[in-house]
C-alpha positions as CSV (number, residue, x, y, z in Angstrom):
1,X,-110.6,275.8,-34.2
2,X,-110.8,279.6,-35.0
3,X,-109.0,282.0,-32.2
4,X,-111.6,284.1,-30.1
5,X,-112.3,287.7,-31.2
6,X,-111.5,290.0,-27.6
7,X,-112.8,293.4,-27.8
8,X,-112.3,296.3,-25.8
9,X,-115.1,298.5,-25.0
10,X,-115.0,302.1,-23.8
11,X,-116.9,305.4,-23.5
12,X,-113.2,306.9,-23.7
13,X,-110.2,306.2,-25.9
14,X,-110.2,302.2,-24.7
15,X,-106.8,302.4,-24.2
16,X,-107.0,302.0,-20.0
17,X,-109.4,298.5,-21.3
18,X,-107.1,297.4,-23.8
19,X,-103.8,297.5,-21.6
20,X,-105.3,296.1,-18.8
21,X,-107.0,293.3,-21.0
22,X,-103.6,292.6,-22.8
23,X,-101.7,292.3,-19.8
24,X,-104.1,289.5,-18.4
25,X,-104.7,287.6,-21.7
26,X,-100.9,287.4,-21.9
27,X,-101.1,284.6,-19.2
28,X,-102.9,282.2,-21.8
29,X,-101.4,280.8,-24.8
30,X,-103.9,282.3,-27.1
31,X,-103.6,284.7,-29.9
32,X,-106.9,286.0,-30.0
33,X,-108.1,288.8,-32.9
34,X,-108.5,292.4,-30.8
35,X,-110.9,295.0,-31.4
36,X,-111.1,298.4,-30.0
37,X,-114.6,299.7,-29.6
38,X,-113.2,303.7,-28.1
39,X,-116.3,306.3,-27.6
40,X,-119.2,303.9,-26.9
41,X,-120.9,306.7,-24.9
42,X,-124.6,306.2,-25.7
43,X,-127.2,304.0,-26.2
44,X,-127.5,303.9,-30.0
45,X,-123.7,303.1,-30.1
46,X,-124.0,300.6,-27.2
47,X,-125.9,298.8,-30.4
48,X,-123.5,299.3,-32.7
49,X,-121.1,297.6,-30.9
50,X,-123.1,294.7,-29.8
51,X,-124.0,294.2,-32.9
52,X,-120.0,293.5,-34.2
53,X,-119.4,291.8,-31.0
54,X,-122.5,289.4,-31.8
55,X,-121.3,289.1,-35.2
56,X,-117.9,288.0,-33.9
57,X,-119.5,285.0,-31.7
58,X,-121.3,283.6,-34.6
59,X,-118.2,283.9,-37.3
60,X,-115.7,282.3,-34.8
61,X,-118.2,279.7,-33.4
62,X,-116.8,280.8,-29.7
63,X,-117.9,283.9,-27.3
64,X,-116.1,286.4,-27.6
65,X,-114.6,287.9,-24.9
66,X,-115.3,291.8,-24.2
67,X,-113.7,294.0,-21.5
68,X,-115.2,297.4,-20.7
69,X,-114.6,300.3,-18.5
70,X,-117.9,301.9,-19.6
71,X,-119.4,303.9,-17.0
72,X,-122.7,304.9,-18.3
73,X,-125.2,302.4,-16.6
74,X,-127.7,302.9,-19.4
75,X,-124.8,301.3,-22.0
76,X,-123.8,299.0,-19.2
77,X,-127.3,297.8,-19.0
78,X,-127.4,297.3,-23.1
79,X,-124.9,295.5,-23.2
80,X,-125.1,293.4,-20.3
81,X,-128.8,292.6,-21.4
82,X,-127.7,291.5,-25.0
83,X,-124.3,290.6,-25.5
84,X,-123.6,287.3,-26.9
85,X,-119.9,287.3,-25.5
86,X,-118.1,287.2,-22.2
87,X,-118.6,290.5,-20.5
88,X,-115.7,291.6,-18.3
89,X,-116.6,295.0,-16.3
90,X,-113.7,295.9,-15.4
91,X,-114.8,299.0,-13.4
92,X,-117.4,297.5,-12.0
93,X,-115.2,294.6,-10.4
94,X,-113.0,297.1,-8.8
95,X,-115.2,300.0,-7.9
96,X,-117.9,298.3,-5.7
97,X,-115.2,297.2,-3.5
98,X,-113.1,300.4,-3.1
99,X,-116.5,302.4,-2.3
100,X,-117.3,299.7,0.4
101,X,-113.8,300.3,1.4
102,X,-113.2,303.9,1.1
103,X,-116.7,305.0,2.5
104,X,-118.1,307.1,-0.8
105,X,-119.0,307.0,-3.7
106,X,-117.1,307.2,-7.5
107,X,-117.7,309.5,-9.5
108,X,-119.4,307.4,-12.3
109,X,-118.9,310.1,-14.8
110,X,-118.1,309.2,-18.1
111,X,-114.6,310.2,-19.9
112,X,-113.6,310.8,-16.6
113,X,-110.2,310.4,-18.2
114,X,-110.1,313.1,-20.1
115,X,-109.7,315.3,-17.6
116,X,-106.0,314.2,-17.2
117,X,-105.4,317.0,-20.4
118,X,-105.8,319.4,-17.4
119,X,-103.6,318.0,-15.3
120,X,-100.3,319.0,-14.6
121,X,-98.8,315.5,-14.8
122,X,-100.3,315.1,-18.5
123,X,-98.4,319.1,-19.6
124,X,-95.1,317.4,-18.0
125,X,-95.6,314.5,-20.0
126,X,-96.0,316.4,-23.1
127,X,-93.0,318.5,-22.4
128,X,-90.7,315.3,-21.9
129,X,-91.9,313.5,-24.9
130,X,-90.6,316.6,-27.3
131,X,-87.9,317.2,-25.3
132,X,-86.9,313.8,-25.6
133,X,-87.5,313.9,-29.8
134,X,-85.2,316.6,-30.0
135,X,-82.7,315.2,-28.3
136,X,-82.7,311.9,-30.2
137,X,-79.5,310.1,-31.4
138,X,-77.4,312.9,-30.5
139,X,-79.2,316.1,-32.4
140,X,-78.0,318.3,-30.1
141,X,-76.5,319.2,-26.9
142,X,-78.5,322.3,-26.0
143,X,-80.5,321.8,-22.8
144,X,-78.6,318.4,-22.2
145,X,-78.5,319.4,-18.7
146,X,-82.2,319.4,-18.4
147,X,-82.6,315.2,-19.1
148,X,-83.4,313.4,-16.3
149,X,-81.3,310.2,-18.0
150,X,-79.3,310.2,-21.3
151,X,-79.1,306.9,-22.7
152,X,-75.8,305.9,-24.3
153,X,-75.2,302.6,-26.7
154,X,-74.1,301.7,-30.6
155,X,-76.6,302.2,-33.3
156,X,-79.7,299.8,-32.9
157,X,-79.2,298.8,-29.5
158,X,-82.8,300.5,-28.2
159,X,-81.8,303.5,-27.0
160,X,-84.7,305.1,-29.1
161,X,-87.7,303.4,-28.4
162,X,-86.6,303.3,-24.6
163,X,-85.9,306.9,-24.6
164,X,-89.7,307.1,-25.7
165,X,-91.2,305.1,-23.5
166,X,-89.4,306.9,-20.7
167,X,-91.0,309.9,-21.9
168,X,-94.0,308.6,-22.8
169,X,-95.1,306.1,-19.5
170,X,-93.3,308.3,-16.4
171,X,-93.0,312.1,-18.3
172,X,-89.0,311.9,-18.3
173,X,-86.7,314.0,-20.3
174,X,-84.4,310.8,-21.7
175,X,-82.0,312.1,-23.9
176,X,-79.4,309.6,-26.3
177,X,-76.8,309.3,-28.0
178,X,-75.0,306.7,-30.5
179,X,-71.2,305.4,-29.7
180,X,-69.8,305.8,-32.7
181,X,-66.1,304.5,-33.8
182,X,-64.8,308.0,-33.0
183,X,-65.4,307.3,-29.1
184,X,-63.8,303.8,-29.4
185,X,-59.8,305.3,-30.3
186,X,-60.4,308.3,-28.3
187,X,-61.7,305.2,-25.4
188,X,-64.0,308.4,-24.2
189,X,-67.8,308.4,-24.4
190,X,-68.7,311.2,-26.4
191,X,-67.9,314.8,-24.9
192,X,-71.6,316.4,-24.2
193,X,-72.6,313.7,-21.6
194,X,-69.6,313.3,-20.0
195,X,-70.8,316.0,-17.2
196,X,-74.3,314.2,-16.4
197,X,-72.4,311.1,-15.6
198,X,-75.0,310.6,-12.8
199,X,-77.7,310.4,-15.6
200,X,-76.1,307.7,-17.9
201,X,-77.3,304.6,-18.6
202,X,-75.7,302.2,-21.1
203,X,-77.5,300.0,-23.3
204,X,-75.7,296.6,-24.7
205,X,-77.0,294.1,-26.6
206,X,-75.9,290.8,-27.8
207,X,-73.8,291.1,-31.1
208,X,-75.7,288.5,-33.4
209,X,-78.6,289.8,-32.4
210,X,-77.4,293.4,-33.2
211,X,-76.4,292.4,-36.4
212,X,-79.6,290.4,-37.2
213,X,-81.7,293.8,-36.3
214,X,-79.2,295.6,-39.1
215,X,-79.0,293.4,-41.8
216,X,-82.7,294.3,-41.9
217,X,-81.8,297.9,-41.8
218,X,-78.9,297.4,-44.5
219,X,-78.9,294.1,-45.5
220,X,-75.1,292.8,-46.4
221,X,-73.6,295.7,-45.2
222,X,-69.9,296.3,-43.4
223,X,-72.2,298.4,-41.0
224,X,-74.2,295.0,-40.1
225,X,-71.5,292.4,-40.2
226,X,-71.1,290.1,-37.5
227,X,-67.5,290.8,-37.2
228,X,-68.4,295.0,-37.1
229,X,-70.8,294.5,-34.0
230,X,-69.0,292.1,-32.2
231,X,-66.3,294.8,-32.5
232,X,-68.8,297.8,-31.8
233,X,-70.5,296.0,-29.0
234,X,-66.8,295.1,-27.2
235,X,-66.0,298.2,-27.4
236,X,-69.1,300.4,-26.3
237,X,-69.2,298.2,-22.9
238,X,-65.7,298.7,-22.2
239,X,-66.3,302.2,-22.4
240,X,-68.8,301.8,-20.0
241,X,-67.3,299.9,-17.7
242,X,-64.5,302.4,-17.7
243,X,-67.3,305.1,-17.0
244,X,-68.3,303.5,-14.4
245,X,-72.0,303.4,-15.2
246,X,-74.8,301.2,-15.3
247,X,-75.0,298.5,-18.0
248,X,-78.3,296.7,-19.3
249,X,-78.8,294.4,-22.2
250,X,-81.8,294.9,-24.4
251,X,-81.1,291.6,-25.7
252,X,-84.0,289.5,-23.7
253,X,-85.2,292.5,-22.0
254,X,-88.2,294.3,-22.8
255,X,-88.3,297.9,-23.5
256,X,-91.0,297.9,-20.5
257,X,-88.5,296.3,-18.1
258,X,-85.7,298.3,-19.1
259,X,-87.1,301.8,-19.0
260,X,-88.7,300.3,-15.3
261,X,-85.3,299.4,-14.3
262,X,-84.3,302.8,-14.9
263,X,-86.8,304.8,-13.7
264,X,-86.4,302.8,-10.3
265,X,-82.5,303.5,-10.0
266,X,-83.6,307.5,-10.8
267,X,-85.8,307.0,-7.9
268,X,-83.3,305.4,-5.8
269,X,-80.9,307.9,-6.6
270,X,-83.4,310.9,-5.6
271,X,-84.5,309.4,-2.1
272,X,-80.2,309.2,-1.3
């Protein structure tokens, strides 16, 4: 039987619908086909979308299943009247029941989220994420004492997309930088972060895997060799271990837990 076709509906960007949405359908071994509907702010394009979500239900042979954070009643009411598909409101489930709670009323106003581009949170996060693309993979050392973390690991072990998620999901300044075989004979992490010891964290990861992720890089390579990242990967946690700083594996980790796990031992450093 065909998968089911999920859609996202939004008067905004869809991207609060669609992370909500793929966090729940996660708990279900399906692999359903995802659409997302952003700017569905009027009527005429309430239509328009119901008339691919429609579409959907008769090609697969199933309902599909559409979550929205659509505010607009008028587009609410269009779609709610017509749609051929499972209609999750989102808003509407949680809303009604803080406003009970809460004693007032929500704003209802559509693209409400938008106005996070005036916030100050949203400049910060801004400011981290090219902060954090300069100081990728070492580039430089100027500012380095601005990071709020510095990642430190050998080539491919994550410290990229974790320093980017960091940056991106809580604003912070995360800074990296590859171990490189010139650090294992001097059996010193590299000079720059050796001040901001408090703001290291060491990536690992396990060696086959490493050298599965680089053969795909550079395929055959001395660089990719079991025997090179087994050394590599010895080494780099020894030199953390002599450090003294925190070590986490990327291996069966997510780059969502990881960064978490970091940003909760900045936190827990802060509060000391």
């Amino acid at each position: 039987m065909p998968n089911r076709t999920a859609f996202f509906v939004s008067d905004g960007t869809g991207i609060t619908a669609e992370t909500f949405a793929r966090a729940i359908l996660t708990q279900f071994e399906i692999s359903p086909k995802m659409v997302r509907l952003p700017f569905v702010d009027n009527v005429d394009k309430a239509h328009q979308a119901l008339r691919q979500i429609n579409h959907a239900a008769h090609v697969d042979g199933k309902r599909p299943l559409v979550f929205t954070t659509v505010v607009n009643m008028d587009v609410m009411d269009v779609l709610r009247r017509d749609c051929e598909g499972m209609l999750i409101d989102m808003f509407g489930t949680f809303i009604a029941p803080l406003e009970h709670e809460l004693g007032m009323k929500s704003n209802h106003r559509v693209g409400r989220f938008s106005d996070v581009t005036k916030s100050r949170e949203y400049h910060d996060r801004i400011e981290a994420i090219n902060f954090t693309l300069e100081h990728d993979d070492g580039q430089t050392n100027e500012n380095l004492e601005k990071s709020d973390v510095i990642l430190v690991g050998v080539s491919r072990s994550g410290k990229t997309p974790t320093s980017l998620y960091l940056a991106l999901q809580f604003g912070l300044k995360a800074s990296n930088y590859p171990l490189i075989p010139e650090d294992f004979e001097r059996r010193q992490l590299p000079p720059a972060v050796l001040p901001h010891k408090k703001k290291l964290f060491g990536l690992t990861i396990d060696p086959k895997r490493l050298s599965e992720i680089r053969h795909e890089r550079r395929p055959n390579s001395r660089y990719a060799s079991l025997e090179n990242c087994q050394y590599e990967v010895r080494e780099a946690e020894a030199l953390m271990r002599r450090a003294g700083i925190r070590i986490l594996s990327t291996t069966h980790k997510s780059i969502e837990e990881i960064a978490t796990i970091i940003r909760q031992d900045l936190e827990a450093k802060t509060a000391r």
